[in-house]
Structures are given as structure tokens and as C-alpha cells.
N, C-alpha and C positions, 0 to 999 in steps of 0.2 A: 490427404496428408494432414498433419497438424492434431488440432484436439478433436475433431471430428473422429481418425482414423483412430486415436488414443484413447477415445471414449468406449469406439466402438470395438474396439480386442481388450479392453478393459475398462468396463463399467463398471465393475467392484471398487475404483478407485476414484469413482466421477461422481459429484452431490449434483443435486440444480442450487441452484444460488438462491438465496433469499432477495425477493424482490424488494426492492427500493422506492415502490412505486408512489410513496410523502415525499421521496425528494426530487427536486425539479434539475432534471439536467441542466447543464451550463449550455448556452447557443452563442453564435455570433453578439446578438444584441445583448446579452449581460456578461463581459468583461469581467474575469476574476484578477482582482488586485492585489498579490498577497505581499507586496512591495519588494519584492524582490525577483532576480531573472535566471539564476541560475539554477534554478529548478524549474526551470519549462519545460514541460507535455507538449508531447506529441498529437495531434489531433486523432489518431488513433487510439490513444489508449484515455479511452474518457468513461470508459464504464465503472463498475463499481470494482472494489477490492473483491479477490479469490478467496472464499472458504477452504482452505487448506486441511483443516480439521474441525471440530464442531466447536475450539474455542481459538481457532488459530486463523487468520486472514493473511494473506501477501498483498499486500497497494505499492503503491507508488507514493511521490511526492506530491503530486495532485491530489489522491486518497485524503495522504495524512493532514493536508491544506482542507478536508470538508468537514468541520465539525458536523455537521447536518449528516454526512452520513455515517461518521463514526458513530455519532449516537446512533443511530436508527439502527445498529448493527449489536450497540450491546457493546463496542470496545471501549476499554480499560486502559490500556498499556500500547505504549507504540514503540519498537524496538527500528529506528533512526540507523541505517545504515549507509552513511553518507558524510561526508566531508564539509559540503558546503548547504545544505538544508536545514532552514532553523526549527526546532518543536515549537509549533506555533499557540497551544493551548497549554503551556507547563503549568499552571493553576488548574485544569481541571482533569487532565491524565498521566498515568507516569510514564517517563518516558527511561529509554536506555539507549544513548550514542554512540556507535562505533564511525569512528574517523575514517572508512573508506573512500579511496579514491573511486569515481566511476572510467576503470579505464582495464585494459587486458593485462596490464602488468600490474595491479595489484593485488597484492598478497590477503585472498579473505579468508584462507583457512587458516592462517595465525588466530583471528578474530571466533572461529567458530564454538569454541568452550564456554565462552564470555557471552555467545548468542544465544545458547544454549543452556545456560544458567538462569538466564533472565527470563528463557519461554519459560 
């Protein structure tokens, strides 16, 4: 199941990832401190951002918190789809924030024009 079985009945849609391998995972013993708590990671999802398209990634809050791998990726632009997550480098990328809630009742295709402008 999962992306294994999605790879495998369509590989025409599957990249490999570009390696990260200048950046040093986060462990136990190095603490990221981004002074805030309501964008906590889950210990699972500690890999890097998804190549979506050859100029487009999907991360997370954790992602958009690593300048170290933004750069090493080539990103520009971080389109902020989030409520409570702050753009932590607004000096050195641009950023575009949509206000959504992280929750099943909200409304994110109101938002989809406006997301889709900005890619």
C-alpha cells in the first residue's frame, strides 16, 4: 500500500528526490528551537520536502523552519498555508499566507485561486 504500490502502477508520476546529503538531520541531541510550539512535528515526518514538480516542493512546518534546506533545494518562495505558523526568514524569501485552519472543517477550496496565483 501507500507510495510503494503508487509508484509501482505509476512511475511516470514518481521523481527520486534530490539528496540532501550537506544537511545534517536534526537527532535527539540537537534540539530545534524555533520559539514556538504550535507548529510541532511529528517524529515521523522529519525527511526533507516532496519535489512535486521540477520547480514546485510540498514541506511542512518543520521544511519551511530549515533555511539550510531550503537553500540546498534552490527555494525562493514559500506559500504558508497555515493559521498559526510564522514565515520565519521574510528577509530572505517570499512568502504568500493563507489563514487556514489545520482541522476537517475547514474550508481550503475558498483559498485555492489565491494558491494558485501565487505558484
Amino acid at each position: 500500500g501507500g507510495y510503494e504500490r503508487f509508484a509501482s502502477e505509476y512511475p511516470e508520476f514518481c521523481a527520486k528526490t534530490k539528496t540532501l546529503s550537506s544537511i545534517s538531520p536534526l537527532s535527539s541531541a540537537e534540539p530545534l528551537d524555533l520559539g514556538f510550539s504550535s507548529c510541532g512535528t511529528p517524529l515521523h515526518d522529519q525527511g526533507g520536502p516532496v519535489e512535486i514538480l521540477p520547480f514546485l516542493y510540498l514541506g511542512s512546518a518543520h521544511h519551511a523552519a530549515r533555511r539550510d534546506t531550503l537553500d540546498a533545494l534552490g527555494i525562493t518562495a514559500l506559500l504558508n498555508v497555515s493559521s498559526d505558523c510564522p514565515n520565519h526568514f521574510e528577509g530572505h524569501y517570499q512568502y504568500k499566507c493563507i489563514p487556514v485552519e489545520d482541522n476537517h472543517k475547514a474550508d481550503i477550496s475558498s483559498w485555492f485561486m489565491e494558491a494558485i496565483e501565487y505558484i
